[in-house]
N, CA, C and O atoms as CSV, one atom per row, in Angstrom:
chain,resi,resn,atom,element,x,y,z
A,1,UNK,N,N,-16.375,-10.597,51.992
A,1,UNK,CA,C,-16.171,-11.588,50.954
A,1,UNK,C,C,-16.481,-10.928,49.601
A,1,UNK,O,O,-17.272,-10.006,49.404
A,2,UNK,N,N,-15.570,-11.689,48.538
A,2,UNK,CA,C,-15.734,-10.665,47.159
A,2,UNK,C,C,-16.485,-11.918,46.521
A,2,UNK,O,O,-16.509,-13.076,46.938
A,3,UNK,N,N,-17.336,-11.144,44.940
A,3,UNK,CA,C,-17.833,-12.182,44.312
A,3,UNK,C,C,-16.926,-12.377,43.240
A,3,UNK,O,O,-17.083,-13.265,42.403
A,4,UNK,N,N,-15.982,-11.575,43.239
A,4,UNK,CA,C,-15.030,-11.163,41.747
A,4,UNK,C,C,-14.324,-12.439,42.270
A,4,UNK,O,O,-14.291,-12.937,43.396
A,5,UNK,N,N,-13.800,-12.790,41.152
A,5,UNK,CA,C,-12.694,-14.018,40.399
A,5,UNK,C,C,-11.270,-13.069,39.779
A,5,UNK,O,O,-11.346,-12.004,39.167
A,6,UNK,N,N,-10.342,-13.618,40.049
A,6,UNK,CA,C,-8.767,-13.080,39.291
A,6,UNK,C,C,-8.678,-13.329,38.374
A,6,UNK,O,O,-8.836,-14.515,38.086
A,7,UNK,N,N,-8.363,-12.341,37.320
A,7,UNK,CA,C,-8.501,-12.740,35.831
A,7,UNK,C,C,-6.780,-12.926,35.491
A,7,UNK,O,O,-6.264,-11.816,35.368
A,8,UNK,N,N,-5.887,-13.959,35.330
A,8,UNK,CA,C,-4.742,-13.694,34.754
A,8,UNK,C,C,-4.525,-13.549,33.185
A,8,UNK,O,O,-4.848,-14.531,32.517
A,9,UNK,N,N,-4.015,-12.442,32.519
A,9,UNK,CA,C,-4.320,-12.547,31.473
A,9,UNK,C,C,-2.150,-12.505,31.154
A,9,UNK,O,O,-1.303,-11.945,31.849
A,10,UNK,N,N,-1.987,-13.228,30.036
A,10,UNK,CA,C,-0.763,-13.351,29.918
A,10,UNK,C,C,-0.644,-13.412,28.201
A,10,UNK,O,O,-1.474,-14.064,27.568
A,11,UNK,N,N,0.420,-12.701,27.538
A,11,UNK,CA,C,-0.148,-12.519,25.699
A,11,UNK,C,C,1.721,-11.522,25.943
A,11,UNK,O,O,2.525,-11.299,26.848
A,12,UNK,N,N,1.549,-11.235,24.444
A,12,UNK,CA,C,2.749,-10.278,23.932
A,12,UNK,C,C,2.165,-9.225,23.068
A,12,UNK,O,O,1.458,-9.418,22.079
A,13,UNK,N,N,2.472,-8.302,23.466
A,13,UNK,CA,C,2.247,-6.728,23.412
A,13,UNK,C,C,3.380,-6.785,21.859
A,13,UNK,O,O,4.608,-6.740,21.915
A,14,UNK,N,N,2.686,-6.873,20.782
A,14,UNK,CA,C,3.221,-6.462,19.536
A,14,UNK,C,C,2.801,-5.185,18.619
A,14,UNK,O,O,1.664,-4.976,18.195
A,15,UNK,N,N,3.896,-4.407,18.408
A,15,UNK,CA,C,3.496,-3.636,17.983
A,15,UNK,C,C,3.518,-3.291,16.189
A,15,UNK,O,O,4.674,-3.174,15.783
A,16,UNK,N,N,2.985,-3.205,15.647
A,16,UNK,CA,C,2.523,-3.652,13.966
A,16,UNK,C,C,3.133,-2.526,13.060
A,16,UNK,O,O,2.426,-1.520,13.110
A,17,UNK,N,N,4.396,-2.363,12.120
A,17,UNK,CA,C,4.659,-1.583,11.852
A,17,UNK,C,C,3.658,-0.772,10.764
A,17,UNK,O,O,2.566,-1.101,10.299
A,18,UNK,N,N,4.300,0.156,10.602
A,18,UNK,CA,C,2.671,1.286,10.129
A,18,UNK,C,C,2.905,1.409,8.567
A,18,UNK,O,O,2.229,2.328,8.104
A,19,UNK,N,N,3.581,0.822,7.732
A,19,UNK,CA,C,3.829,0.913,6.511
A,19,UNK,C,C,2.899,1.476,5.206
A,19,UNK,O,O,3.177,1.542,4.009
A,20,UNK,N,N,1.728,1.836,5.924
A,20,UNK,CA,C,0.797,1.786,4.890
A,20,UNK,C,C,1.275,2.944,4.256
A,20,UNK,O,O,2.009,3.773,4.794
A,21,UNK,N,N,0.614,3.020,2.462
A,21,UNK,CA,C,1.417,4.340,1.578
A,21,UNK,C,C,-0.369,5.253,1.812
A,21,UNK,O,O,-1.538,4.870,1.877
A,22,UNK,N,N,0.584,7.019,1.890
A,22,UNK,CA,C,-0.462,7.515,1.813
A,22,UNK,C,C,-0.112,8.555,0.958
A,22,UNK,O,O,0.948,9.180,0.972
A,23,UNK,N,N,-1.595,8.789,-0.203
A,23,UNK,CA,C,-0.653,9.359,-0.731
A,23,UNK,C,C,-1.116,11.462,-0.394
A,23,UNK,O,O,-2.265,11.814,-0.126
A,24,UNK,N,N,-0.118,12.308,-0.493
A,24,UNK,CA,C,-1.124,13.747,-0.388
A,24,UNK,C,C,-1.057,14.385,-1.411
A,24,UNK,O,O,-0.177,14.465,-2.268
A,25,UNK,N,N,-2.120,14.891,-1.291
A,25,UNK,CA,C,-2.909,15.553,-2.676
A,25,UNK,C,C,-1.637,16.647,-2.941
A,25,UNK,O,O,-1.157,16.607,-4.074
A,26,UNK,N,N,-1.046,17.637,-1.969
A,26,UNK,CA,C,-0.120,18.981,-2.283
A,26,UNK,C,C,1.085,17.970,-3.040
A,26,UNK,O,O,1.765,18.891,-3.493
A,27,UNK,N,N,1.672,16.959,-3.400
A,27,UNK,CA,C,2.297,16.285,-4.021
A,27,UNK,C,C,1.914,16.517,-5.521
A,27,UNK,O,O,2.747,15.903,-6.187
A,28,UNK,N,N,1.416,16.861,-5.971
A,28,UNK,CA,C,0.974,16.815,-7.575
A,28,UNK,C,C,1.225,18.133,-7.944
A,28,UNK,O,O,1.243,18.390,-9.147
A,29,UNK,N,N,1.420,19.002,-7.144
A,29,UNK,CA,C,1.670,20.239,-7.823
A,29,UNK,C,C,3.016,20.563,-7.634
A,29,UNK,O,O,3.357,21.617,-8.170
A,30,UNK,N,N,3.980,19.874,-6.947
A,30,UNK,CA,C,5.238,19.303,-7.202
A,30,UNK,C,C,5.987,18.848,-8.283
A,30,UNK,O,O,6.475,17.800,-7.860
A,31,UNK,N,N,6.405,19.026,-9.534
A,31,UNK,CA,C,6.777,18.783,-10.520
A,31,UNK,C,C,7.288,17.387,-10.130
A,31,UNK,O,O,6.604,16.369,-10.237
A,32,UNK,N,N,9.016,17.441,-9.497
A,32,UNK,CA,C,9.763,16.112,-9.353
A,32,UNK,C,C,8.624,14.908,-9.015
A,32,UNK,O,O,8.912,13.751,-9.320
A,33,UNK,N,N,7.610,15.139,-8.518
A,33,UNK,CA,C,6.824,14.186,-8.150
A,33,UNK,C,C,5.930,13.318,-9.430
A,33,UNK,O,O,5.460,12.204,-9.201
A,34,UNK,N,N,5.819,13.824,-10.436
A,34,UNK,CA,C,5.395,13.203,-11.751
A,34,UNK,C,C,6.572,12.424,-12.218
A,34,UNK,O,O,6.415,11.268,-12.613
A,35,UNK,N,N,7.856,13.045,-12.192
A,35,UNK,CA,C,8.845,12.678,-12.491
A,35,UNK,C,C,9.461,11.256,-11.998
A,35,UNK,O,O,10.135,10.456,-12.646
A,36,UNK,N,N,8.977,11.185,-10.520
A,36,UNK,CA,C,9.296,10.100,-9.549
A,36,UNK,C,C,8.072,8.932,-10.417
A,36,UNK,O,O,8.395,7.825,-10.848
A,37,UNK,N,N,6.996,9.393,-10.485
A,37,UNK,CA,C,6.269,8.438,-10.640
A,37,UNK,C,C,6.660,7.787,-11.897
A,37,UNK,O,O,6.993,6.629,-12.148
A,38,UNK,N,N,6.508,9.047,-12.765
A,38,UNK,CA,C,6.816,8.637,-14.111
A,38,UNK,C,C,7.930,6.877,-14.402
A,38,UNK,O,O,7.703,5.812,-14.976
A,39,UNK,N,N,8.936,7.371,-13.739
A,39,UNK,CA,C,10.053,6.990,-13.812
A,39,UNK,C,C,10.067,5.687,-12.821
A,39,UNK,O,O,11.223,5.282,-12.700
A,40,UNK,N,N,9.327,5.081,-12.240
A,40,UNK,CA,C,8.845,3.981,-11.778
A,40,UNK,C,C,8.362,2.933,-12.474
A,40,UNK,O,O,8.763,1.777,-12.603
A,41,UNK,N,N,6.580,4.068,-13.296
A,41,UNK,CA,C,5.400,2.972,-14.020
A,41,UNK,C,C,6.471,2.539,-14.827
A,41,UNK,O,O,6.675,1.335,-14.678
A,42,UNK,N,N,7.390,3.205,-15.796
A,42,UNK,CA,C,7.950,3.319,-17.324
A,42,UNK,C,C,8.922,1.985,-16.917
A,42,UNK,O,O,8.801,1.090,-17.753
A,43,UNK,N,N,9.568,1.760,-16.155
A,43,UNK,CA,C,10.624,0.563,-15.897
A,43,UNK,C,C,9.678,-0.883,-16.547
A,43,UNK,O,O,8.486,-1.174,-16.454
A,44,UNK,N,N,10.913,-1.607,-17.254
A,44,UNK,CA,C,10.126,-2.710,-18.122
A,44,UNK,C,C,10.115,-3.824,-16.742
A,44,UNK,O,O,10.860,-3.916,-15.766
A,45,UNK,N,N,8.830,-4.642,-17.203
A,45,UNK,CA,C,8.061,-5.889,-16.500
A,45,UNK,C,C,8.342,-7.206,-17.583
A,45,UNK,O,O,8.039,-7.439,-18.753
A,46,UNK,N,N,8.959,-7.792,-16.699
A,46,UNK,CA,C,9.182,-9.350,-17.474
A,46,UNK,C,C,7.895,-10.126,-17.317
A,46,UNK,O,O,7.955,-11.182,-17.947
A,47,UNK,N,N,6.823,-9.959,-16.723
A,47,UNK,CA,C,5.691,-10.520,-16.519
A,47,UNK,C,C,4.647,-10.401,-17.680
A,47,UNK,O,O,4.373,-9.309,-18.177
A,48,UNK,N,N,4.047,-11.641,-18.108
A,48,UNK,CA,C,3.046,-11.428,-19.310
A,48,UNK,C,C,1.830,-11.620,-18.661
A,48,UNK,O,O,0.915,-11.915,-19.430
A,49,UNK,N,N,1.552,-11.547,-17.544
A,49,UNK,CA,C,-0.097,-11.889,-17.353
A,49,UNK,C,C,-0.131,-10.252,-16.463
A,49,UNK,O,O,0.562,-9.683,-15.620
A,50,UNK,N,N,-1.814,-9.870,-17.523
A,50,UNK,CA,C,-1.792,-8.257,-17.132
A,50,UNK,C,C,-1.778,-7.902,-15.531
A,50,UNK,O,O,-1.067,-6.934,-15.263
A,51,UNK,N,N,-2.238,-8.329,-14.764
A,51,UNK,CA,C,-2.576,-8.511,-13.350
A,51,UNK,C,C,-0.948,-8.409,-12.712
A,51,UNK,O,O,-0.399,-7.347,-12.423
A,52,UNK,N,N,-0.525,-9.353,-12.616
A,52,UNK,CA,C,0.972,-9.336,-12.294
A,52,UNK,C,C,1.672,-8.433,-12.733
A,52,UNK,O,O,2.640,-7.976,-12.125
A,53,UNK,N,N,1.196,-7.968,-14.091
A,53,UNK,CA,C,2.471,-6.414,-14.498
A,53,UNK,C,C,2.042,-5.626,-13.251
A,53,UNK,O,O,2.724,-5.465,-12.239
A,54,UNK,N,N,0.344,-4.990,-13.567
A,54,UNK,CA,C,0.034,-3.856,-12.668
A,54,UNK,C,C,0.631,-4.018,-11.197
A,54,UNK,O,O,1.257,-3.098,-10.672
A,55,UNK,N,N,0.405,-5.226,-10.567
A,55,UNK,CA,C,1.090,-5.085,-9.431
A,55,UNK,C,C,2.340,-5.244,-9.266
A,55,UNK,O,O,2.671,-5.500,-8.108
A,56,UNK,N,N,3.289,-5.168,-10.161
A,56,UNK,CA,C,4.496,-4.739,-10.218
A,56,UNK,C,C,4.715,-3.583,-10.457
A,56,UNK,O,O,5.684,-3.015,-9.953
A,57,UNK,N,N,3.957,-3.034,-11.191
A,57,UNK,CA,C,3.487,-1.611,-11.940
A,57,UNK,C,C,3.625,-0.529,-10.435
A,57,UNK,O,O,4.379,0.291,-9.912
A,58,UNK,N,N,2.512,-1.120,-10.265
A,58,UNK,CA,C,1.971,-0.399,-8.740
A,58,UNK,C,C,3.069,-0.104,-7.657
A,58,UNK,O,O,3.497,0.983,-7.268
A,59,UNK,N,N,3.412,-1.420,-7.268
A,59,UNK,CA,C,4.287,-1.432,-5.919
A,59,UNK,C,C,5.522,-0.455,-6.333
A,59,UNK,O,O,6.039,0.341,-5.549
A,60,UNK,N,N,5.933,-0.651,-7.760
A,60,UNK,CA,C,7.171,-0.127,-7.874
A,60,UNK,C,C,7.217,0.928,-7.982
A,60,UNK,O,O,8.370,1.359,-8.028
A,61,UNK,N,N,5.862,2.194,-8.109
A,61,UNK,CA,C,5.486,3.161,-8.267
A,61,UNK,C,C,5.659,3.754,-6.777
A,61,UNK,O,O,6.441,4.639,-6.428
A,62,UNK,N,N,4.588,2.931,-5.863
A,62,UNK,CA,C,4.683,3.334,-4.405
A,62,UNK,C,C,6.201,3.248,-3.601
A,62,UNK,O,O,6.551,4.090,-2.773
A,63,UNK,N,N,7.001,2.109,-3.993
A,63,UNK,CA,C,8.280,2.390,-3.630
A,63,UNK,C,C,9.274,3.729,-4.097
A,63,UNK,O,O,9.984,4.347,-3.304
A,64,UNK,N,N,9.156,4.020,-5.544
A,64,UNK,CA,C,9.073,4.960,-5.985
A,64,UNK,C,C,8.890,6.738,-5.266
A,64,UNK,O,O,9.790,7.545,-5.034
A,65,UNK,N,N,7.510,6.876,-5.077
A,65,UNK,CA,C,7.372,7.706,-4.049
A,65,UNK,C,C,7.556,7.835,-2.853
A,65,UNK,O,O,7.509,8.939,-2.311
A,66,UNK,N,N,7.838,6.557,-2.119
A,66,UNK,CA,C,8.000,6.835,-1.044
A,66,UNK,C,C,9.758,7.093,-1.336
A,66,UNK,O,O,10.157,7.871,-0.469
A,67,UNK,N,N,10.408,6.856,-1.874
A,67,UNK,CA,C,11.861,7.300,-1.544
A,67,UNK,C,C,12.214,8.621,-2.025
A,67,UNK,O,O,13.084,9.428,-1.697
A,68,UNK,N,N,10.724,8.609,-3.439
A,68,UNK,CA,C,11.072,10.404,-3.503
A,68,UNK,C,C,10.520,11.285,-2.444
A,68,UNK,O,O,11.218,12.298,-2.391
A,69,UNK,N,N,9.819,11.308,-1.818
A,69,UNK,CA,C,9.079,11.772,-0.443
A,69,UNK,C,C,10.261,11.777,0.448
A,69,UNK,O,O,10.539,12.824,1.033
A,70,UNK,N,N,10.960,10.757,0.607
A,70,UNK,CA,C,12.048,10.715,1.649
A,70,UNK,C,C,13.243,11.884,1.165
A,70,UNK,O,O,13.728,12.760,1.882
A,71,UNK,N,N,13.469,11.678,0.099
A,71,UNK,CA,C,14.733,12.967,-0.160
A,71,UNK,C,C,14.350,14.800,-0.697
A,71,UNK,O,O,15.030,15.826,-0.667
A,72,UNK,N,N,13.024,14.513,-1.124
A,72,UNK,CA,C,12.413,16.227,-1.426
A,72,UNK,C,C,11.331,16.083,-0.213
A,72,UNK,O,O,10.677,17.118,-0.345
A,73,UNK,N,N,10.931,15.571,0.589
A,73,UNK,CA,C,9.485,16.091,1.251
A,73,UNK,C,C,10.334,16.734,2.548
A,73,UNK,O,O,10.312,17.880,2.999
A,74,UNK,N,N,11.132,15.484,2.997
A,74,UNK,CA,C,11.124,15.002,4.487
A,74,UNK,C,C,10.333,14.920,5.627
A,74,UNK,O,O,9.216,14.490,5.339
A,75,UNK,N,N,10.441,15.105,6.521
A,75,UNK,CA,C,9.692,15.222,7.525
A,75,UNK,C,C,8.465,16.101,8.052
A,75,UNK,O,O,8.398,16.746,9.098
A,76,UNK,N,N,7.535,15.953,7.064
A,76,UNK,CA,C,5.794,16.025,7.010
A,76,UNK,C,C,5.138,16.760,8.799
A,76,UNK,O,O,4.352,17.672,9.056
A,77,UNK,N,N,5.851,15.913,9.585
A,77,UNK,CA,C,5.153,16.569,10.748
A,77,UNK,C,C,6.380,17.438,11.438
A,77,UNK,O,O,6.127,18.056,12.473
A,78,UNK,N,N,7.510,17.479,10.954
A,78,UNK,CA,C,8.392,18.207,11.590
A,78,UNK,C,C,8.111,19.925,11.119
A,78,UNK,O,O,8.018,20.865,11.909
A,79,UNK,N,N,7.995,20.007,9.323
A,79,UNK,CA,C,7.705,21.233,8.913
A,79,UNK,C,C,6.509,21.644,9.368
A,79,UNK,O,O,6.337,22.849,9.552
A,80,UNK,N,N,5.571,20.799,9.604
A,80,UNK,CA,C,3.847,20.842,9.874
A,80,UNK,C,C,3.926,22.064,11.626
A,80,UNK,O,O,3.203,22.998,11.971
A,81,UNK,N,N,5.006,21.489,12.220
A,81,UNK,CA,C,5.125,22.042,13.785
A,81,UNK,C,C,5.776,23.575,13.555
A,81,UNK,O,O,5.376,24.578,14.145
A,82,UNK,N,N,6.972,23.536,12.477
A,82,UNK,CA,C,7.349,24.936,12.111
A,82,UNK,C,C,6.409,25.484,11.473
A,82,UNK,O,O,6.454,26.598,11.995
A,83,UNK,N,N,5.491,25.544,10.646
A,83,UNK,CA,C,4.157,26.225,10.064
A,83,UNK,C,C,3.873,26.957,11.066
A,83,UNK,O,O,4.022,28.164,11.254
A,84,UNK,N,N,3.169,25.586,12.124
A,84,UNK,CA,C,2.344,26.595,12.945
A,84,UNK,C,C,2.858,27.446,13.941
A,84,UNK,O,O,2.140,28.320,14.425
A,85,UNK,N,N,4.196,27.262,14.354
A,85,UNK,CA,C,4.808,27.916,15.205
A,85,UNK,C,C,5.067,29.286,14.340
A,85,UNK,O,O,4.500,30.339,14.631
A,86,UNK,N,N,5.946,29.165,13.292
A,86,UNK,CA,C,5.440,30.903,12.235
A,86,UNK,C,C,4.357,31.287,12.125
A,86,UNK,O,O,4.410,32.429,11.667
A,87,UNK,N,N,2.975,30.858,12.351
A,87,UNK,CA,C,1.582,31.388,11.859
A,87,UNK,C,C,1.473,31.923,13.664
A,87,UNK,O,O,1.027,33.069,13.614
A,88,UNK,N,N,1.642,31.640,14.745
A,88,UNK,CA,C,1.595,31.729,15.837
A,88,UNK,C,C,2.610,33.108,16.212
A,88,UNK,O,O,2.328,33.967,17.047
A,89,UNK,N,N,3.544,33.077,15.574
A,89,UNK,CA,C,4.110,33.952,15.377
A,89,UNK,C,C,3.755,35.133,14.846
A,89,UNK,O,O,3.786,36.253,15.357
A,90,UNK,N,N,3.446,34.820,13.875
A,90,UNK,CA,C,3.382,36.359,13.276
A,90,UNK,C,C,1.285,37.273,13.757
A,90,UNK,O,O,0.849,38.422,13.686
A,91,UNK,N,N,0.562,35.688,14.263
A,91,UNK,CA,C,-0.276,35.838,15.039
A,91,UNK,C,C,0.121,36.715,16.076
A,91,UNK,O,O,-0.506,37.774,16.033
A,92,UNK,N,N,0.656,36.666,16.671
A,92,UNK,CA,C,1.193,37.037,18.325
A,92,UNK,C,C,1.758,38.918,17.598
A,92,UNK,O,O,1.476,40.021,18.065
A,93,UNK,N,N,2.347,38.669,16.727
A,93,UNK,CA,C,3.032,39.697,16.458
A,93,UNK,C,C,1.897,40.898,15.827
A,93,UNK,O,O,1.925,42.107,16.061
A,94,UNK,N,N,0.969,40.192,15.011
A,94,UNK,CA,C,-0.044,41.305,14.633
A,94,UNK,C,C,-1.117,42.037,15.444
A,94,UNK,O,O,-1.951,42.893,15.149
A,95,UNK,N,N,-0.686,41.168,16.962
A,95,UNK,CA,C,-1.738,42.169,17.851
A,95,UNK,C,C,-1.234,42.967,18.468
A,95,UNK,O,O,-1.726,43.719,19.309
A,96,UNK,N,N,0.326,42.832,17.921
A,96,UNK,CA,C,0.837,44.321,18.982
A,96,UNK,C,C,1.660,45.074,17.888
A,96,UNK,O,O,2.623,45.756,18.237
A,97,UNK,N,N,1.247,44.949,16.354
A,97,UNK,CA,C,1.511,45.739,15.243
A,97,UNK,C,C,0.538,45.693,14.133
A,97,UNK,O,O,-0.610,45.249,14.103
A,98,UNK,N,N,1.456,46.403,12.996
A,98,UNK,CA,C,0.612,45.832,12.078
A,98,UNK,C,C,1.875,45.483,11.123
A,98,UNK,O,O,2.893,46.163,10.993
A,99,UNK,N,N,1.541,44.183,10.448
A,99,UNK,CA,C,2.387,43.477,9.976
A,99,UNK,C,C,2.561,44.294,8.283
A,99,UNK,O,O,1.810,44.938,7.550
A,100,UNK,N,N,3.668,43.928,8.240
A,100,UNK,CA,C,4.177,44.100,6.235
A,100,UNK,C,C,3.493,43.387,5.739
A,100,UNK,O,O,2.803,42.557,6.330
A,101,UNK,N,N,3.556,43.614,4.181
A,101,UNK,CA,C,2.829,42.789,3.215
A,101,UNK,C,C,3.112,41.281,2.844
A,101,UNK,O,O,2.409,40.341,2.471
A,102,UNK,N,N,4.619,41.489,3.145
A,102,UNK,CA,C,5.385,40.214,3.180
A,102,UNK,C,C,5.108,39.643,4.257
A,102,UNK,O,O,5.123,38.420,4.113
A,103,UNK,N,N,4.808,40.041,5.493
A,103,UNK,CA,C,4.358,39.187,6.325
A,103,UNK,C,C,2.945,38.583,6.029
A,103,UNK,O,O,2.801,37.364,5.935
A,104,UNK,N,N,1.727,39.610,5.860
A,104,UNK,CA,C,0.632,38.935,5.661
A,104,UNK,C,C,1.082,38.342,4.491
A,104,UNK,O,O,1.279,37.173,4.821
A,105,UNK,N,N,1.298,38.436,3.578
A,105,UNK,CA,C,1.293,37.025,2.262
A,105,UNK,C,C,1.860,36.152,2.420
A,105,UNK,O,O,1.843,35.354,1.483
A,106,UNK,N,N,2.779,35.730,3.802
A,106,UNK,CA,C,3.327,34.916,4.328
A,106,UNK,C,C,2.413,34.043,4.858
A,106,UNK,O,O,1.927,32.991,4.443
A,107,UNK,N,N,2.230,34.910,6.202
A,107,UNK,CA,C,0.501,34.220,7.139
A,107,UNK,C,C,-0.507,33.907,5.489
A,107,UNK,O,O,-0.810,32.716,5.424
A,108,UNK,N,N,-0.850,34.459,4.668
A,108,UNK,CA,C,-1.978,33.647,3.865
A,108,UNK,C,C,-1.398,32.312,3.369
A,108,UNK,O,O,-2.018,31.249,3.321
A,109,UNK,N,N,-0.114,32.519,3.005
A,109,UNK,CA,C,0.171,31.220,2.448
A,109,UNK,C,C,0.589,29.807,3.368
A,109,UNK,O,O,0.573,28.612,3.073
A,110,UNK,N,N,0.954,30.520,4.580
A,110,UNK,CA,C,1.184,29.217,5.243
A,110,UNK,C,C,0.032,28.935,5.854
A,110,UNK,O,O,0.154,27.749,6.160
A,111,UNK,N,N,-1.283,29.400,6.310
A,111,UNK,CA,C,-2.740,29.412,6.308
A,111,UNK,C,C,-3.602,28.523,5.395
A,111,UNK,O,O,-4.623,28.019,5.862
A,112,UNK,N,N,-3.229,28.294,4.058
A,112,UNK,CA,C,-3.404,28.014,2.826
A,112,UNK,C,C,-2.999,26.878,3.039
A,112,UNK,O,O,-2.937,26.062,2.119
């Protein structure tokens, strides 16, 4: 004989889209990326109460970047996998040589 009880549990498995903005720091030393922003804050606000500009201010800034991110960044974890697969590379390759200069200033910078 058991002392346990059947638990039926019955619900919907939702999954929450991930929208949040993030922003990365290597973005600022990106020129077009001032440019993106720039060119967001600067758009005129029909709103007179200060609160309501900024968050028009704001959002339209973050929409802003995120579409400039979408056409100069792209895909953040796709290049992130080619990095390390070249650093792995030229890893693999310096223990059975010795690499050019162009290679090591390669490995430092994608290291970096």
């Amino acid at each position: 004989m058991s002392d346990h009880t059947p638990l039926l549990l019955q619900g919907e498995l939702s999954r929450e889209s991930n929208n949040h903005f993030r922003f990365e720091n290597f973005w600022v030393r990106m020129e077009s990326c001032f440019e993106a922003v720039q060119t967001a804050w600067n758009k005129p606000v029909n709103s007179v109460q200060p609160l309501k500009r900024l968050h028009i201010k704001l959002a339209r800034t973050i929409k802003g970047i995120k579409n400039w991110k979408k056409s100069k960044i792209g895909d953040t974890r796709l290049q992130l996998a080619i990095v390390k697969e070249i650093i792995l590379r030229l890893e693999t390759a310096q223990e059975e040589r010795t690499l050019t200069q162009d290679e090591l200033d390669l490995l430092k910078r994608l290291k970096g």
